[in-house]
ROMIKOL-264556 format. One line per field, with one value per residue (C-alpha): z, x, y; residue in three letters. Coordinates in nm, 4 decimals. Layout:
BEGIN
c3 [Z, ...]
c1 [X, ...]
c2 [Y, ...]
code [ala, ...]
//
This chain:
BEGIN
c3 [8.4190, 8.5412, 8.2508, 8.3016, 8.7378, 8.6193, 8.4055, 8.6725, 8.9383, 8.6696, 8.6249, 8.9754, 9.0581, 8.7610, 8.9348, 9.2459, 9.1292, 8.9644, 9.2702, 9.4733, 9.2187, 9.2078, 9.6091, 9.6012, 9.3290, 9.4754, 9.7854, 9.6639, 9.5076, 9.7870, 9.9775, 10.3127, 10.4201, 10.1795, 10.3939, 10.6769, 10.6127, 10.4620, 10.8845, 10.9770, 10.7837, 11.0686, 11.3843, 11.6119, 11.4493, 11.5444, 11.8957, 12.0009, 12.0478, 12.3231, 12.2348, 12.4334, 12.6874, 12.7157, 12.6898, 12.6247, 12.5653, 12.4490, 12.3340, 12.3557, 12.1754, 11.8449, 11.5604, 11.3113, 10.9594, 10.5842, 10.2522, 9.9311, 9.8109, 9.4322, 9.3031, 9.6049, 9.8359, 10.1165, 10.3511, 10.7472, 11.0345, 11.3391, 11.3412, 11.6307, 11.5029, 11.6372, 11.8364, 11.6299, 11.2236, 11.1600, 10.8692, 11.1124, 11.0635, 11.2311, 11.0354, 11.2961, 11.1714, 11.3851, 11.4998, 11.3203, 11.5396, 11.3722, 11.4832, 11.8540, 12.1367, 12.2161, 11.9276, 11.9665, 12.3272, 12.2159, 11.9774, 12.2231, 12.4463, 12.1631, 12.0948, 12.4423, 12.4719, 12.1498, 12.1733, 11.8329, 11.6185, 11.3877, 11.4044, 11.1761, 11.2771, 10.9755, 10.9331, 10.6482, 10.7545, 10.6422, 10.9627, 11.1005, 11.4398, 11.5645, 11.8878, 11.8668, 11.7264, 11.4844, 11.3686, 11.3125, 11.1095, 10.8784, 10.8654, 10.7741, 10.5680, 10.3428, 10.3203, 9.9423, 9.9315, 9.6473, 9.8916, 10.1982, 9.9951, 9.8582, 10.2186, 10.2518, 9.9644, 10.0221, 10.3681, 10.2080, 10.0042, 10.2685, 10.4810, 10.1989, 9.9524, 10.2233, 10.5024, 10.7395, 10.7589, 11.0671, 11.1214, 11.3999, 11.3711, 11.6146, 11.4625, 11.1192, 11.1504, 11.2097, 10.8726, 10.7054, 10.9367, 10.6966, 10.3320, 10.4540, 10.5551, 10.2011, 9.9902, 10.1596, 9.9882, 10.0806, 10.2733, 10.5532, 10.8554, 11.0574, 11.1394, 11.4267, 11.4056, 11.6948, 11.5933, 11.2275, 10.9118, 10.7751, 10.3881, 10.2691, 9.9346, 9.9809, 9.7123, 9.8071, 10.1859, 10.0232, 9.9075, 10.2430, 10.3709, 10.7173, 11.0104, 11.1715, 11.5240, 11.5808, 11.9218, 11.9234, 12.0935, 12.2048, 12.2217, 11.9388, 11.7064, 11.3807, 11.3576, 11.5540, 11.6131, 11.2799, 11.1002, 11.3055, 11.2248, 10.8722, 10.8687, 11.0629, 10.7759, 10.5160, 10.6795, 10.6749, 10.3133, 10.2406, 10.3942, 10.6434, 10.9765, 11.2204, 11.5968, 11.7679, 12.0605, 12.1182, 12.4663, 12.6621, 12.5742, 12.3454, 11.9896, 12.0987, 12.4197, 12.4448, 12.4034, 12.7542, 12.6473, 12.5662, 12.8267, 12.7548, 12.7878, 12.9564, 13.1424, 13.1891, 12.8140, 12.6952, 12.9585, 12.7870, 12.4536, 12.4582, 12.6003, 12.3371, 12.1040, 12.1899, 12.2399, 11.8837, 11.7013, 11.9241, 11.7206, 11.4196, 11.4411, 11.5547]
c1 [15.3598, 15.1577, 14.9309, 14.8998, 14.7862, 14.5707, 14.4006, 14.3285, 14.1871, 13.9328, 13.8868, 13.8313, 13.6417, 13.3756, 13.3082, 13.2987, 13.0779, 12.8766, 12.8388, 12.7227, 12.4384, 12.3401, 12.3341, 12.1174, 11.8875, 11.8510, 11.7850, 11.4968, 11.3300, 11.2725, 10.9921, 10.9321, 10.7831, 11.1705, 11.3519, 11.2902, 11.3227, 11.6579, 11.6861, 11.7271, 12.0717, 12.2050, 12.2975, 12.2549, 11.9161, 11.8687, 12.0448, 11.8187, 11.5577, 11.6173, 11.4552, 11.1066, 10.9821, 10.7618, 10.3738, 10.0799, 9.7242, 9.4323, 9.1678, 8.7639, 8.6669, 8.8509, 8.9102, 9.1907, 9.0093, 9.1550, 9.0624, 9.1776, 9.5011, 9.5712, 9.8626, 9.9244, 9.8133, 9.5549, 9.6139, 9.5944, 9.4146, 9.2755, 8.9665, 8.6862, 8.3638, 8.1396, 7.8587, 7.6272, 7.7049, 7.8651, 8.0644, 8.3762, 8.6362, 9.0181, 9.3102, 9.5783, 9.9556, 10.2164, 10.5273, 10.8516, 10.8086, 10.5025, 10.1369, 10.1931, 9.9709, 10.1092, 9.9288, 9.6180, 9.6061, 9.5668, 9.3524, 9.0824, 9.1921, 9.0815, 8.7671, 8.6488, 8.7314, 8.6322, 8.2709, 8.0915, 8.3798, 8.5220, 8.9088, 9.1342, 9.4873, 9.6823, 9.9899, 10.2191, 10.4659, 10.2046, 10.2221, 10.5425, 10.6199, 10.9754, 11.1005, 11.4421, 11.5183, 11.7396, 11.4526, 11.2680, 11.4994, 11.5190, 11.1033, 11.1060, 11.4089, 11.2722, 10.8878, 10.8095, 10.6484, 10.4206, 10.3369, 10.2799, 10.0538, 9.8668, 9.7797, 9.6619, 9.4388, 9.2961, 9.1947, 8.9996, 8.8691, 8.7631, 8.6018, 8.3826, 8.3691, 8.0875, 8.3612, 8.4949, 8.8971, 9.1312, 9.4591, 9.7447, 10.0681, 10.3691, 10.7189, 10.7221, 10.3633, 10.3680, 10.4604, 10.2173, 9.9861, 10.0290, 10.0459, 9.7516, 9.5576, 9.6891, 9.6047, 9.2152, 9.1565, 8.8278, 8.7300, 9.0242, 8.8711, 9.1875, 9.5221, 9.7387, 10.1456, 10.3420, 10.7499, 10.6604, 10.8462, 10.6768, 10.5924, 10.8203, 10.6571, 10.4750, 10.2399, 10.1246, 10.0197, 9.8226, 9.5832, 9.4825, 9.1571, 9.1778, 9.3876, 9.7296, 9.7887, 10.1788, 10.2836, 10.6954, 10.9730, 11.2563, 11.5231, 11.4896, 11.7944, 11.6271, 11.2537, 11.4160, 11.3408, 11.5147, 11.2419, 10.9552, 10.9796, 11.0538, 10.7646, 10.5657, 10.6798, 10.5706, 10.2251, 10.2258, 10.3186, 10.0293, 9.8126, 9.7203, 9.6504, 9.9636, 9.9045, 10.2057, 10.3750, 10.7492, 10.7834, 11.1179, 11.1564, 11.3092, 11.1825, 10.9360, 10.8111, 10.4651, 10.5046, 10.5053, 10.7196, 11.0185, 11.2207, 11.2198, 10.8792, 10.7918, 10.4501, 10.3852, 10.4308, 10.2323, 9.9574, 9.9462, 9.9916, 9.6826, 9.4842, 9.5740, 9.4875, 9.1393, 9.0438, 9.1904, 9.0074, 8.6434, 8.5323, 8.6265, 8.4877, 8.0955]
c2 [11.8846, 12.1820, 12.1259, 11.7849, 11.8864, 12.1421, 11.9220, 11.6469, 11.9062, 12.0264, 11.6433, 11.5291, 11.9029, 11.7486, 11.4489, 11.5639, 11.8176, 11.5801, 11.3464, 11.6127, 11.6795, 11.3319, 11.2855, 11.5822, 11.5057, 11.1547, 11.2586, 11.5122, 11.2400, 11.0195, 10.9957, 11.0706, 10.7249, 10.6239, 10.8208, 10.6774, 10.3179, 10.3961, 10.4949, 10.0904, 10.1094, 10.3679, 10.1592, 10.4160, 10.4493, 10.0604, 10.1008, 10.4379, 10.1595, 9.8847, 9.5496, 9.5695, 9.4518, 9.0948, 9.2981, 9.0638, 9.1888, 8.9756, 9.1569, 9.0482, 9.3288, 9.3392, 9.0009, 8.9259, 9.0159, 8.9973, 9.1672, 9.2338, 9.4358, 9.5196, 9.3316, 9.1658, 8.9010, 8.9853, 9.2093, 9.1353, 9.3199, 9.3777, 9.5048, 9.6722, 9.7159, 9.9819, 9.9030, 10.0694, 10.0990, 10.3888, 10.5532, 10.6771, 10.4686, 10.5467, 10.3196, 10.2655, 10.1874, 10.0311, 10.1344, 9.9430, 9.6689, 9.5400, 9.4781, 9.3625, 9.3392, 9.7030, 9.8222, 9.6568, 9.7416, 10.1356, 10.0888, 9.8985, 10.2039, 10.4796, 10.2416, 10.2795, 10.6306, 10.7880, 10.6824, 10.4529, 10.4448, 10.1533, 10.0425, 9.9116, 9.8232, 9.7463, 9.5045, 9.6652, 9.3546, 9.0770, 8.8834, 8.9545, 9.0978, 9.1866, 9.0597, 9.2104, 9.5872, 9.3885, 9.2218, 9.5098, 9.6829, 9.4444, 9.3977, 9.8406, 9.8772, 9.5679, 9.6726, 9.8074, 10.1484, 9.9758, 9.7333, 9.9524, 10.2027, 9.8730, 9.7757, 10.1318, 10.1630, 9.8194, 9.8988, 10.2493, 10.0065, 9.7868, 10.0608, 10.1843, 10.5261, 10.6533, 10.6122, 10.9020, 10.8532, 10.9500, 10.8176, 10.7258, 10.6202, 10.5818, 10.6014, 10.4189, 10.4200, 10.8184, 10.8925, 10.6765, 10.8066, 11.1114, 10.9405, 10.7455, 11.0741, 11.2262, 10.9029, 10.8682, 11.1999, 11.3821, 11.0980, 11.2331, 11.4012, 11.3887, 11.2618, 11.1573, 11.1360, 10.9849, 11.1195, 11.0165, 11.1712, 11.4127, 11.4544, 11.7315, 11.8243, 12.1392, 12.0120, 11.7086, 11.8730, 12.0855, 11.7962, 11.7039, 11.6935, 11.7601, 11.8859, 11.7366, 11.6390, 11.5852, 11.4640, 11.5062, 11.4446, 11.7118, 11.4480, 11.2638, 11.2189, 11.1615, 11.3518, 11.6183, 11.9726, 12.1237, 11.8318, 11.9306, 12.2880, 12.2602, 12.0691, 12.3486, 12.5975, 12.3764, 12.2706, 12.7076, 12.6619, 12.4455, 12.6474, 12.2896, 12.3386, 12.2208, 12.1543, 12.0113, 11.9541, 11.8714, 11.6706, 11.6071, 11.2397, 11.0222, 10.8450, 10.5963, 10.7649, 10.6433, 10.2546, 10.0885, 9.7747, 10.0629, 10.1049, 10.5025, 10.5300, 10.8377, 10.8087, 11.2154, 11.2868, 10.9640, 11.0846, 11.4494, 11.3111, 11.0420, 11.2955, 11.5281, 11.3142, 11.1835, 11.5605, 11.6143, 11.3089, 11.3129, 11.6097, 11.4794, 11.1282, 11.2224]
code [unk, unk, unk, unk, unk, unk, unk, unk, unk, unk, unk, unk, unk, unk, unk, unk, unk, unk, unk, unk, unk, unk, unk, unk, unk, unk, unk, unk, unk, unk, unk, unk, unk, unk, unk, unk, unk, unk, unk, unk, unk, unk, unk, unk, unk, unk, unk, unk, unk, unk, unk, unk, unk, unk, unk, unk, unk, unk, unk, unk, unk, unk, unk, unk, unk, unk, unk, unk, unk, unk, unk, unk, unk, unk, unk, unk, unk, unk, unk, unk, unk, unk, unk, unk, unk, unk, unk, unk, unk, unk, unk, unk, unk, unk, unk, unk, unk, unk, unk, unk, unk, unk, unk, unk, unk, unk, unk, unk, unk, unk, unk, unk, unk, unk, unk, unk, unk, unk, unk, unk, unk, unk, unk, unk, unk, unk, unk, unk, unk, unk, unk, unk, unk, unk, unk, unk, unk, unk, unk, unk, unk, unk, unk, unk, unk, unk, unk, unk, unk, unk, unk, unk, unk, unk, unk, unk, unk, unk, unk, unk, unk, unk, unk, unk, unk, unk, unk, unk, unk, unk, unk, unk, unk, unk, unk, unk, unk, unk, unk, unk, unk, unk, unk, unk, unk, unk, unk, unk, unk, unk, unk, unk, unk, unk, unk, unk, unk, unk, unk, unk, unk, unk, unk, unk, unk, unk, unk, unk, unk, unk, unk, unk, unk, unk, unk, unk, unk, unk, unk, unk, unk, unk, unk, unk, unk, unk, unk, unk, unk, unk, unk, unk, unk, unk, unk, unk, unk, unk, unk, unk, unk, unk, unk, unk, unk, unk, unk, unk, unk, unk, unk, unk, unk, unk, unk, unk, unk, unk, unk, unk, unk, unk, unk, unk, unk, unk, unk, unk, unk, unk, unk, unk, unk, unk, unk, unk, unk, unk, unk, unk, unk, unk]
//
């Protein structure tokens, strides 16, 4: 009988053993951008964002464009040409919501303020725009990486092999902010994360191109503190450049239709930014 106990600790010690090993090595091999689409499972992940607010904006400045994808159909977008050609080019990606007026009413804001630049707003949903949070969990937990990072590499397609790549992203957008900096290559100048995920591998920052902005906040639950510096260590690691700033706000801070949106830190943040990407983008 003792034989017979002993034997079915070892036995249930294995598997256990063997389960936490496999949680472990699954979790190493998923990506950041993975990660954090696996977030819209968590229902406090869902509830930490209140359904927004009605926001309209109707721009005169920028046009709904298309162009090619590989494997794929054609990708959407909103697009604001420069006045004058240029070669600087900023790719905007949306927050988990999708591409809403919100969106496009920053990106005519960065047009006007960052002097004779292009914009391209990107729609990783393929027309869809989330009018409830429960919608828009649903719209990031189903997007395909493959599909995402086809949008992506059809719109540094679209901008041309002579173009000069920054990025922005708020939330969902904030990590691919980063594998969008990290996939345009040499072509990066700069990017811009609003409480994104950061890319974890140590080896893959240290093929980018070009200096990180991260504008943070203190009281988020999920790209938190312990994330941010972790990512701080590994941007060290990489030997990137890092310049971040943790605010006292929540997740979503800087988006006026949000209910938690905190006017001081969005202030100090845009400002922050179009100091950080004005340099970069002559």
């Amino acid at each position: 009988m003792k034989k017979l106990f002993l034997l079915t600790l070892m036995t249930l010690c294995s598997v256990f053993a063997f389960s936490q090993s496999r949680t472990i090595c699954c979790s190493q091999s998923t990506s950041a951008t993975q990660k954090f689409a696996m977030l819209a499972s968590d229902k406090k992940f869902i509830q930490a964002h209140p359904n927004p607010k009605k926001y309209h904006f109707q721009s005169t400045i920028g046009k709904a464009i298309t162009y090619k994808t590989t494997g794929g159909p054609d990708a959407n977008a909103f697009e604001f040409k420069a006045k004058t050609p240029t070669n600087n080019w900023l790719i905007v990606i949306h927050e988990f919501w999708g591409l809403n007026d919100f969106v496009k009413h920053e990106s005519e804001k960065l047009y006007n303020d960052l002097g004779n630049i292009n914009i391209l707003d990107l729609d990783l949903y393929d027309g869809k725009v989330a009018a409830t949070r429960e919608e828009a969990g649903k719209y990031m937990q189903a997007l395909p990486d493959a599909r995402a990072r086809a949008i992506i590499n059809g719109a540094i397609a679209y901008v041309g092999p002579n173009a000069r790549i920054a990025t922005i992203g708020w939330c969902m957008g904030g990590g691919w902010s980063l594998q969008a900096s990290l996939m345009a290559g040499k072509q990066d100048v700069a990017c811009v994360m609003y409480y994104g995920m950061p890319e974890q591998d140590v080896a893959k920052l240290k093929t980018l191109n070009a200096d990180v902005l991260g504008n943070f906040a203190s009281q988020d639950q999920w790209i938190n503190p312990k994330v941010v510096a972790a990512f701080a260590e590994n941007m060290k690691a990489a030997g990137k450049k890092l310049d971040y700033k943790e605010y006292d706000a929540a997740h979503g801070f800087s988006n006026p239709s949000n209910p938690i949106y905190n006017s001081a830190a969005t202030t100090d943040a845009y400002a922050r930014t179009v100091a950080f990407l004005k340099p970069r983008l002559k």
